[in-house]
mmCIF file of the N, C-alpha and C atoms, coordinates in Angstrom:
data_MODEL
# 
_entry.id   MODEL 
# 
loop_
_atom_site.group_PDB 
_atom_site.id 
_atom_site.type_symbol 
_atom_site.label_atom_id 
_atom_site.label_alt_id 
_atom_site.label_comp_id 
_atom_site.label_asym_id 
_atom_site.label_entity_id 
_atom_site.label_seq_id 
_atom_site.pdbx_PDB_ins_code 
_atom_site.Cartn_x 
_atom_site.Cartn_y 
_atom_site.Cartn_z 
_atom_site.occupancy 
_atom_site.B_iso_or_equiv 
_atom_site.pdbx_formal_charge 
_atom_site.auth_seq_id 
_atom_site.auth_comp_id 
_atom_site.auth_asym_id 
_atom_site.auth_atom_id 
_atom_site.pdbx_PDB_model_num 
ATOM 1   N N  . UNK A 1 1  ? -162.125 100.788 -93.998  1.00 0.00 ? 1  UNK A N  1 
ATOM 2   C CA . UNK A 1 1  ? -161.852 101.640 -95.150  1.00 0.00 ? 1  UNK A CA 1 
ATOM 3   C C  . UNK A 1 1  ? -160.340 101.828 -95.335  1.00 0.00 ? 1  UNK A C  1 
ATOM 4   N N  . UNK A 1 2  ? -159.694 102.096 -94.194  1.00 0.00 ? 2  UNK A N  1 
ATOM 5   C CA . UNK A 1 2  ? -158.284 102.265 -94.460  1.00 0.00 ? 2  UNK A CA 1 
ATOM 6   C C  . UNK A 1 2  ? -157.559 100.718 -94.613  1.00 0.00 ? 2  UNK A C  1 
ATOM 7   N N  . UNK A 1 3  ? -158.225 99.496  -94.018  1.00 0.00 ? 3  UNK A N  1 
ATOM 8   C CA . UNK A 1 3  ? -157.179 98.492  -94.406  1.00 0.00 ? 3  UNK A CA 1 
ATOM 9   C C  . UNK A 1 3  ? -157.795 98.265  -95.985  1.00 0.00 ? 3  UNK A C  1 
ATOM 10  N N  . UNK A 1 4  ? -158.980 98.278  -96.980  1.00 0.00 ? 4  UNK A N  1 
ATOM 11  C CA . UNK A 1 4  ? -159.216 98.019  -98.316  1.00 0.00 ? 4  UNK A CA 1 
ATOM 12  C C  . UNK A 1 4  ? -158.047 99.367  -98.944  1.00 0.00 ? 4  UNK A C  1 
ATOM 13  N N  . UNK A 1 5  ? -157.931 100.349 -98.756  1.00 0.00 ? 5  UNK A N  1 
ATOM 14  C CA . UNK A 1 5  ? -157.133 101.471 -99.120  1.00 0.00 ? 5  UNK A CA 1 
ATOM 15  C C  . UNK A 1 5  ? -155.299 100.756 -99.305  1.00 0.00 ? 5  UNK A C  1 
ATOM 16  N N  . UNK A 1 6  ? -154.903 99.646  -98.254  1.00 0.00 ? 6  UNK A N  1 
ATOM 17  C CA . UNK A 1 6  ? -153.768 99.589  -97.680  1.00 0.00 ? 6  UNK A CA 1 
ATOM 18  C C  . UNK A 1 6  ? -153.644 98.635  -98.846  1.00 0.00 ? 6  UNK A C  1 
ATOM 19  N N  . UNK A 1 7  ? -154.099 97.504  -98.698  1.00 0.00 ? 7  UNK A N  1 
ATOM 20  C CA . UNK A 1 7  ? -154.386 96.758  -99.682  1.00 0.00 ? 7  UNK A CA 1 
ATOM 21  C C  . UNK A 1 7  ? -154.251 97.468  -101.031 1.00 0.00 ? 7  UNK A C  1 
ATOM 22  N N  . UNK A 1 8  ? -155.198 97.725  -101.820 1.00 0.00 ? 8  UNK A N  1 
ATOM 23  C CA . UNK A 1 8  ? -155.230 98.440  -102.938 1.00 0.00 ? 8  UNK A CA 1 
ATOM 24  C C  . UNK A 1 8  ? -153.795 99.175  -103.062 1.00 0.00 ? 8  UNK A C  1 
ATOM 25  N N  . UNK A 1 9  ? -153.571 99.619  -102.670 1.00 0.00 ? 9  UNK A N  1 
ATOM 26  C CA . UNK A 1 9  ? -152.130 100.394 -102.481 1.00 0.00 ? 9  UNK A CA 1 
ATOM 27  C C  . UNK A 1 9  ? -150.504 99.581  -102.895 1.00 0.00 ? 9  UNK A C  1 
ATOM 28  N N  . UNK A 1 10 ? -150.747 98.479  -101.893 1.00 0.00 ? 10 UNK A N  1 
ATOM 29  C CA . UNK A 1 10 ? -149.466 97.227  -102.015 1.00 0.00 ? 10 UNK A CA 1 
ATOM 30  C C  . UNK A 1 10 ? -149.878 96.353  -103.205 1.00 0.00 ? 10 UNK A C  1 
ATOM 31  N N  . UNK A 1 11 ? -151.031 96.305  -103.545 1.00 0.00 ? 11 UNK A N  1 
ATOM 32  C CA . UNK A 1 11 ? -151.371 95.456  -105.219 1.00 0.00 ? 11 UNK A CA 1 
ATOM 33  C C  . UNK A 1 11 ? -150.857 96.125  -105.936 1.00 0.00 ? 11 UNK A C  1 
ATOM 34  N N  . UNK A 1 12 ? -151.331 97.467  -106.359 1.00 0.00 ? 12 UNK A N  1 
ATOM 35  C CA . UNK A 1 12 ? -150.808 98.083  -107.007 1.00 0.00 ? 12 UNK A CA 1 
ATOM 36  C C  . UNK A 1 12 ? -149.722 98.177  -107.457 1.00 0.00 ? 12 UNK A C  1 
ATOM 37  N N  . UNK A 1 13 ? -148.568 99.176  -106.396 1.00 0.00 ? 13 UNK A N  1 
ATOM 38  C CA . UNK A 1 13 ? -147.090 98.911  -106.040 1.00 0.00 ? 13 UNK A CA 1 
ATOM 39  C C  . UNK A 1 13 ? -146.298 97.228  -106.701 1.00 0.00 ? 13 UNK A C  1 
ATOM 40  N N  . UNK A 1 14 ? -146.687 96.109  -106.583 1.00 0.00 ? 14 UNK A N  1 
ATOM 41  C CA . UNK A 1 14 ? -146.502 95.061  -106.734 1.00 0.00 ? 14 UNK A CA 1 
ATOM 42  C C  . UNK A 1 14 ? -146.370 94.851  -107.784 1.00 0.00 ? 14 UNK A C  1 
ATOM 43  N N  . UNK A 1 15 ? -147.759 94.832  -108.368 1.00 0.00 ? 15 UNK A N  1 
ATOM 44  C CA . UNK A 1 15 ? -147.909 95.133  -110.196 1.00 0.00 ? 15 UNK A CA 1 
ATOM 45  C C  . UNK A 1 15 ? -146.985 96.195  -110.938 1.00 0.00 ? 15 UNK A C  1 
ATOM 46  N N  . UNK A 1 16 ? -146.707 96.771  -110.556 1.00 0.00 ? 16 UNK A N  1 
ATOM 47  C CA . UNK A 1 16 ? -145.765 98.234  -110.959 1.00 0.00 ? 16 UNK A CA 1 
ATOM 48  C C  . UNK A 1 16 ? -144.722 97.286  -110.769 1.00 0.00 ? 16 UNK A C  1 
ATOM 49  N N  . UNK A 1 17 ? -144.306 96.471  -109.875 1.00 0.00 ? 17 UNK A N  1 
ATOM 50  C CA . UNK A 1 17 ? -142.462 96.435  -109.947 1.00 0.00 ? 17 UNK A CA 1 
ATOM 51  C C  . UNK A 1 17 ? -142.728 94.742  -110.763 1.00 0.00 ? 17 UNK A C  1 
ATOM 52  N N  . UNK A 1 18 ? -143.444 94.207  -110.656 1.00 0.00 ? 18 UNK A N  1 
ATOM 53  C CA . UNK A 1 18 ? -143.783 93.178  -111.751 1.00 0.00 ? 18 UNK A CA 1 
ATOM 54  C C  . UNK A 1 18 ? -143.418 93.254  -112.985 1.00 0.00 ? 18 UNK A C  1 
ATOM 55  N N  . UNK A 1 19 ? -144.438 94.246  -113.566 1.00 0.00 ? 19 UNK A N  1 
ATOM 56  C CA . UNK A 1 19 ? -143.855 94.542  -114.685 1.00 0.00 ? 19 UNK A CA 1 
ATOM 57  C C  . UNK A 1 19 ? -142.701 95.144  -115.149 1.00 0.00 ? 19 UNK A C  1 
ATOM 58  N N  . UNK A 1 20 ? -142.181 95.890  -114.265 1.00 0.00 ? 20 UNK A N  1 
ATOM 59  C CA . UNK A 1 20 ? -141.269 96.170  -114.655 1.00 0.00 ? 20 UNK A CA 1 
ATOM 60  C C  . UNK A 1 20 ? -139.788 95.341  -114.828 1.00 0.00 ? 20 UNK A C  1 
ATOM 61  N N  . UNK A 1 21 ? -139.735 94.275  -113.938 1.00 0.00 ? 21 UNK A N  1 
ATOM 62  C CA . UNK A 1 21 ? -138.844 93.054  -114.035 1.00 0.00 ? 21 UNK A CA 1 
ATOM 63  C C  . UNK A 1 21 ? -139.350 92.296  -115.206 1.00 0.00 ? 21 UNK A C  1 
ATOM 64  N N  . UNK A 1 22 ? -140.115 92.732  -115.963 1.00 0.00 ? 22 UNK A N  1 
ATOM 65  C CA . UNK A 1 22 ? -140.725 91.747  -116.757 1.00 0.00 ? 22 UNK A CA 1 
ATOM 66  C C  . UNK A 1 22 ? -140.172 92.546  -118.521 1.00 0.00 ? 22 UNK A C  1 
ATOM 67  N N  . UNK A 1 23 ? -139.943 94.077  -118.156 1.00 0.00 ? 23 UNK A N  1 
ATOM 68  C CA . UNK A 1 23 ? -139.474 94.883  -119.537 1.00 0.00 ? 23 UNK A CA 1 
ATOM 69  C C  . UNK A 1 23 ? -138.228 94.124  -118.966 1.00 0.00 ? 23 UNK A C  1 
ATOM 70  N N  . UNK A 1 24 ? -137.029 94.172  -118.029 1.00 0.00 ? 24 UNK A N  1 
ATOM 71  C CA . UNK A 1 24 ? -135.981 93.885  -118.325 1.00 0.00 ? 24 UNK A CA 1 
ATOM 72  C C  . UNK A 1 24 ? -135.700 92.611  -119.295 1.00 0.00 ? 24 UNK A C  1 
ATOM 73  N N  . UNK A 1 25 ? -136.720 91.595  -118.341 1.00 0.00 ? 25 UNK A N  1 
ATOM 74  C CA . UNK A 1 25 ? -136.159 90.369  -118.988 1.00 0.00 ? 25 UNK A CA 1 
ATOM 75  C C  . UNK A 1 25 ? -136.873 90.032  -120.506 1.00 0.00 ? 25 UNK A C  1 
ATOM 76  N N  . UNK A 1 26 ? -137.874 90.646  -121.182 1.00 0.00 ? 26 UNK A N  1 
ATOM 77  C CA . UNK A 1 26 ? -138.363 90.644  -122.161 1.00 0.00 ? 26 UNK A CA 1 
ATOM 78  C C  . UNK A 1 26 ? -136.397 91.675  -123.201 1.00 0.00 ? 26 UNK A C  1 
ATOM 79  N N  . UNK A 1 27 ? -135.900 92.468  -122.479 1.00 0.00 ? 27 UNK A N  1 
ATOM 80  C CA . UNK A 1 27 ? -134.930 92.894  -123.321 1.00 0.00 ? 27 UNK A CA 1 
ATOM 81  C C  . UNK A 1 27 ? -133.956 92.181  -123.417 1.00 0.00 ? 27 UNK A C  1 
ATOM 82  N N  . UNK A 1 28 ? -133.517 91.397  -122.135 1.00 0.00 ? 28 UNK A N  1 
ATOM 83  C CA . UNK A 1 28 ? -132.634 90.564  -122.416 1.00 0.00 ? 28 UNK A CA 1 
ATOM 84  C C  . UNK A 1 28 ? -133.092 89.342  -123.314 1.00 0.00 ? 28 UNK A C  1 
ATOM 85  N N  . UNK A 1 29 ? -134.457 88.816  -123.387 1.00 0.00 ? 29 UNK A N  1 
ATOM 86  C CA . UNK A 1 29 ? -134.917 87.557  -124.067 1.00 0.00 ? 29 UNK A CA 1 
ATOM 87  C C  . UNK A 1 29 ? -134.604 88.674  -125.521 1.00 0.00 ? 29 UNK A C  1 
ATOM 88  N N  . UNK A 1 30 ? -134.634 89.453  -126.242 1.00 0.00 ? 30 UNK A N  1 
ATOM 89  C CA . UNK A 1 30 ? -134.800 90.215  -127.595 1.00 0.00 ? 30 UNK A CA 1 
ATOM 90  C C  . UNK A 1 30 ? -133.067 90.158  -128.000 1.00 0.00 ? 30 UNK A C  1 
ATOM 91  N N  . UNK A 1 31 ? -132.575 90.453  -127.188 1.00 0.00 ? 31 UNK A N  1 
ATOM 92  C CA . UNK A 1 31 ? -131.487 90.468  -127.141 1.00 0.00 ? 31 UNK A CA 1 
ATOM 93  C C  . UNK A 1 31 ? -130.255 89.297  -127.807 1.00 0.00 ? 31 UNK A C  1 
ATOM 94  N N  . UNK A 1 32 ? -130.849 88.204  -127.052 1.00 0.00 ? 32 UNK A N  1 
ATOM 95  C CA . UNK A 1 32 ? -130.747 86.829  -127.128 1.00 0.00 ? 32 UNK A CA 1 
ATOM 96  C C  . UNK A 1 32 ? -130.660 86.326  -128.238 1.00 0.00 ? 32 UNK A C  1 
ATOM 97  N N  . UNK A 1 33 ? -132.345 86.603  -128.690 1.00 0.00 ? 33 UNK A N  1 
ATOM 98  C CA . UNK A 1 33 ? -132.581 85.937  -129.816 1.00 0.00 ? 33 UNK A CA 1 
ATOM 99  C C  . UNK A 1 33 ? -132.084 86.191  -130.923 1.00 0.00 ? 33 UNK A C  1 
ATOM 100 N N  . UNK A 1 34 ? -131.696 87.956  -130.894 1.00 0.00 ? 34 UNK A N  1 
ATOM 101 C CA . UNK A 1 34 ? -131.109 88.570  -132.142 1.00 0.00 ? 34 UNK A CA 1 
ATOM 102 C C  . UNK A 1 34 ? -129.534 88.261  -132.233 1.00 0.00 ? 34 UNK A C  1 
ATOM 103 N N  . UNK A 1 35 ? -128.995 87.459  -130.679 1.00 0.00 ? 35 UNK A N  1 
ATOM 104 C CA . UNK A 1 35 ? -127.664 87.452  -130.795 1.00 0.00 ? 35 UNK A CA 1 
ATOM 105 C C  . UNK A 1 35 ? -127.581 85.315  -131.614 1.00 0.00 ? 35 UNK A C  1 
ATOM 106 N N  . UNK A 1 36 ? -128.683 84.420  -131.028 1.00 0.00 ? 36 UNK A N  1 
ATOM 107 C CA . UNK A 1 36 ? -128.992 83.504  -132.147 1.00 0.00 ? 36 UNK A CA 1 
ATOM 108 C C  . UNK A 1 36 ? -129.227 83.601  -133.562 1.00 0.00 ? 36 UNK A C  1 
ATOM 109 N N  . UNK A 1 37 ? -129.832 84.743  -133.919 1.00 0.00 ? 37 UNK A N  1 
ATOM 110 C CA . UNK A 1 37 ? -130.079 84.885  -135.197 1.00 0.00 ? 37 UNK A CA 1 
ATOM 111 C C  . UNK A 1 37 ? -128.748 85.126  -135.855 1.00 0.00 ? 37 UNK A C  1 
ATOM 112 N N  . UNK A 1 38 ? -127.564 85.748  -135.477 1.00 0.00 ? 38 UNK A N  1 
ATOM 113 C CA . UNK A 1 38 ? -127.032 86.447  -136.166 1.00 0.00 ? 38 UNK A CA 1 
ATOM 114 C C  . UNK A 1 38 ? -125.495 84.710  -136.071 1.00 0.00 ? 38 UNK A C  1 
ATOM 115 N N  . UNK A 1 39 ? -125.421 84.398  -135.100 1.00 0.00 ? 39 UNK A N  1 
ATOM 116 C CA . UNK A 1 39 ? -124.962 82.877  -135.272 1.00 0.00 ? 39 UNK A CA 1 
ATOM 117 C C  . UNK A 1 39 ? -125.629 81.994  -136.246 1.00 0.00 ? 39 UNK A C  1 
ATOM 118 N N  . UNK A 1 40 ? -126.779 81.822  -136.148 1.00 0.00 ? 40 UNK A N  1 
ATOM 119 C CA . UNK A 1 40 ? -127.558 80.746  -137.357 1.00 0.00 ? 40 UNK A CA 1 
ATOM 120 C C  . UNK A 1 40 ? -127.116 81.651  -138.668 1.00 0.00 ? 40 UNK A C  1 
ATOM 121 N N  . UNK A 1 41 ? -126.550 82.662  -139.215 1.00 0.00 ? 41 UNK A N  1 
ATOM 122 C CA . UNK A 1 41 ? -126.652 83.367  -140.720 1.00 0.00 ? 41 UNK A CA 1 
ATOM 123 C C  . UNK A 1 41 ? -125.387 83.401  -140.479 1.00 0.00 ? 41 UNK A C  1 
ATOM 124 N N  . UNK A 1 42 ? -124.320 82.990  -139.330 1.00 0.00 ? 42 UNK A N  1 
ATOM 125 C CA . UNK A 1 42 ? -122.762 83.321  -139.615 1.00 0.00 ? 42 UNK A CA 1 
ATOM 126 C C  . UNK A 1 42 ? -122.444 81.348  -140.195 1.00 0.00 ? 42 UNK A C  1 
ATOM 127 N N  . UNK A 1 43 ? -123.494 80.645  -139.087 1.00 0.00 ? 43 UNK A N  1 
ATOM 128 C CA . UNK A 1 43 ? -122.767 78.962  -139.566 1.00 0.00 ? 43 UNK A CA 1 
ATOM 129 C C  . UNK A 1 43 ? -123.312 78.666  -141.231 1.00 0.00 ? 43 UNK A C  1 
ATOM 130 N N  . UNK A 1 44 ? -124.313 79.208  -141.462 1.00 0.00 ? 44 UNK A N  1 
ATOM 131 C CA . UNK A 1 44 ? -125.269 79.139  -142.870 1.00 0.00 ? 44 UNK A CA 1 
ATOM 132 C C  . UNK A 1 44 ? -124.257 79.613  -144.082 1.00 0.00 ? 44 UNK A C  1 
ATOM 133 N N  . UNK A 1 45 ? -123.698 80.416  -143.597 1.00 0.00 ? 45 UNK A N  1 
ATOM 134 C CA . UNK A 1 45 ? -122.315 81.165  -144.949 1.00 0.00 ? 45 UNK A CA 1 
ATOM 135 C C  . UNK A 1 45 ? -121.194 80.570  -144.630 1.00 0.00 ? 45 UNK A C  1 
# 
């Protein structure tokens, strides 16, 4: 009971810092793209 508990516990934890490396780099990918966008409308003029 306590090693399924231990388990469950470190999945968890895992998933939590997963995603969360996953908002950073989703901001830097937004980031990115809006800093391409704004090059493709500066070479276009």
């Amino acid at each position: 009971m306590k090693m399924t508990r231990l388990i469950s516990f470190l999945c968890i934890s895992f998933g939590i810092f997963i995603l969360a490396g996953c908002q950073n780099t989703m901001e830097g990918f937004g980031k990115d793209m809006q800093h391409a966008g704004q090059e493709i409308q500066k070479s276009a003029n």
